[in-house]
C-alpha positions as CSV (number, residue, x, y, z in Angstrom):
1,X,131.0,13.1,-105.4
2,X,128.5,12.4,-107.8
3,X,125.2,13.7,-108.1
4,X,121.5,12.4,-108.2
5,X,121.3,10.1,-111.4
6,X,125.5,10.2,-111.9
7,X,127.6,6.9,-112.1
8,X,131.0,7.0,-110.9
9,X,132.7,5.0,-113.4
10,X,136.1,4.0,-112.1
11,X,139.2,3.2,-114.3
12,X,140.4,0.2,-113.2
13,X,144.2,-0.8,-114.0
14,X,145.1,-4.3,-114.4
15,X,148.7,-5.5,-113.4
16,X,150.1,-8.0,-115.7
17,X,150.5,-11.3,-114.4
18,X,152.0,-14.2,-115.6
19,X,150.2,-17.2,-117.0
20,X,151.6,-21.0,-117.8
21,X,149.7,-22.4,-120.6
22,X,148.9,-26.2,-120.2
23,X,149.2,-28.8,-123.0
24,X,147.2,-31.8,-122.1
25,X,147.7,-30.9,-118.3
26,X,151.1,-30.3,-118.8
27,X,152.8,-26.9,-118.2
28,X,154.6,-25.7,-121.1
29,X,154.6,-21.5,-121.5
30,X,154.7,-19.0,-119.8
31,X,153.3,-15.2,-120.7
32,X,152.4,-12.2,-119.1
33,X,148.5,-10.9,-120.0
34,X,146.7,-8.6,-117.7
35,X,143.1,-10.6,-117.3
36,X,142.0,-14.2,-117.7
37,X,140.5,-12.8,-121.0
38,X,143.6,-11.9,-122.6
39,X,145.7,-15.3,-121.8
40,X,143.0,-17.6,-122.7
41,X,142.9,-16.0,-125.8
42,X,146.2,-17.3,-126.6
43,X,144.6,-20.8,-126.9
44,X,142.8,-19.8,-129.5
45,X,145.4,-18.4,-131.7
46,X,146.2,-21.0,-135.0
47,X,149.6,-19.9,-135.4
48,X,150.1,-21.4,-131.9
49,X,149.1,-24.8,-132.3
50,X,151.1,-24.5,-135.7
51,X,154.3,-23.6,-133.7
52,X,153.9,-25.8,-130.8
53,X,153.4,-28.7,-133.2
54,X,156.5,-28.0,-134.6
55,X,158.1,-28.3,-131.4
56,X,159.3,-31.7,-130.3
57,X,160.0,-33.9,-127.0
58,X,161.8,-36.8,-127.7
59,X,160.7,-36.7,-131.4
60,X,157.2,-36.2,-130.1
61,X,155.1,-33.1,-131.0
62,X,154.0,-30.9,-127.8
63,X,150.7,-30.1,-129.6
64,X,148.2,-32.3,-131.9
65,X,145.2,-31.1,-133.5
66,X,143.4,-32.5,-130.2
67,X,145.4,-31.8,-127.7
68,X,143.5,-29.7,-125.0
69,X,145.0,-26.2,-124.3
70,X,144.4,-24.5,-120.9
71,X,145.6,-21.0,-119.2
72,X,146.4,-20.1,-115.8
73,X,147.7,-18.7,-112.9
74,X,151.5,-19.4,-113.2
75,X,153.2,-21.2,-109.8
76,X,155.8,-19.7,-108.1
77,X,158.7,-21.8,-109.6
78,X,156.8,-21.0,-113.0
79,X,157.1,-17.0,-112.1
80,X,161.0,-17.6,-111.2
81,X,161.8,-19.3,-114.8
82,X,159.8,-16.8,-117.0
83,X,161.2,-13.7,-114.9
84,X,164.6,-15.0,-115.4
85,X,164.1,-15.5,-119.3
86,X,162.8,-12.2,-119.3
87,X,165.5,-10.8,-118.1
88,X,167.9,-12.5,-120.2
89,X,166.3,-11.3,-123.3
90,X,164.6,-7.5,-122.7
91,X,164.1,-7.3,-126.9
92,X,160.0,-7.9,-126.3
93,X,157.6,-7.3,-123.8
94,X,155.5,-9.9,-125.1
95,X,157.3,-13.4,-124.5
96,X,156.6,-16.5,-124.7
97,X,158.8,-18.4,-122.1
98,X,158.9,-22.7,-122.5
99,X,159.2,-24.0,-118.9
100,X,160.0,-27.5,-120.6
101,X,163.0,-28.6,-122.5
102,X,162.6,-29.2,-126.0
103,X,164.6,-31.0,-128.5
104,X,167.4,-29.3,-130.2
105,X,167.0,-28.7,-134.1
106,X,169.6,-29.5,-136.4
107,X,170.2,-28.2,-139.5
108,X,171.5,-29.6,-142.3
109,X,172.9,-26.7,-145.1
């Protein structure tokens, strides 16, 4: 209990919950972050964009220098296909799971 004047400063600890990143309104990754802070960071990060505009669709980019990147709250199905790449792959904590299907890269040695 405190006193006259004390603040009870409680420690609050987050879960971490899984977000879907939206390209252009379209749901592309999913990620685990603990706050709305920490994901929407991740749309912010340059070596994003870089990445995801090296990934293709039908010889389409996912990402242009416009393209309008938004976090949240994963769906259900979203949840299912992250937690099942997750567990296919325990080597990181911190994945980045793409709940689309994107072209396969061939290369040419």
């Amino acid at each position: 209990m405190a006193g006259e004047g004390e603040e009870i400063i409680e420690t609050m600890i987050f879960a971490r919950s899984i977000w879907t990143l939206e390209i252009d309104s379209k749901p592309t990754l999913a990620f685990e972050a603990r706050k709305y802070r920490e994901a929407d960071e991740i749309c912010h990060q340059k070596w994003l964009r870089v990445e995801l505009g090296q990934q293709k669709i039908n010889d389409v980019p996912l990402c242009r220098a416009d393209s309008d990147l938004r976090i949240r709250l994963a769906r259900p199905d979203e949840m299912v296909l992250y937690r099942q790449a997750a567990e296919a792959d325990k080597s990181s904590n911190d994945k980045l799971v793409y709940l689309i299907e994107l072209d396969v890269v061939v290369s040419f040695r």
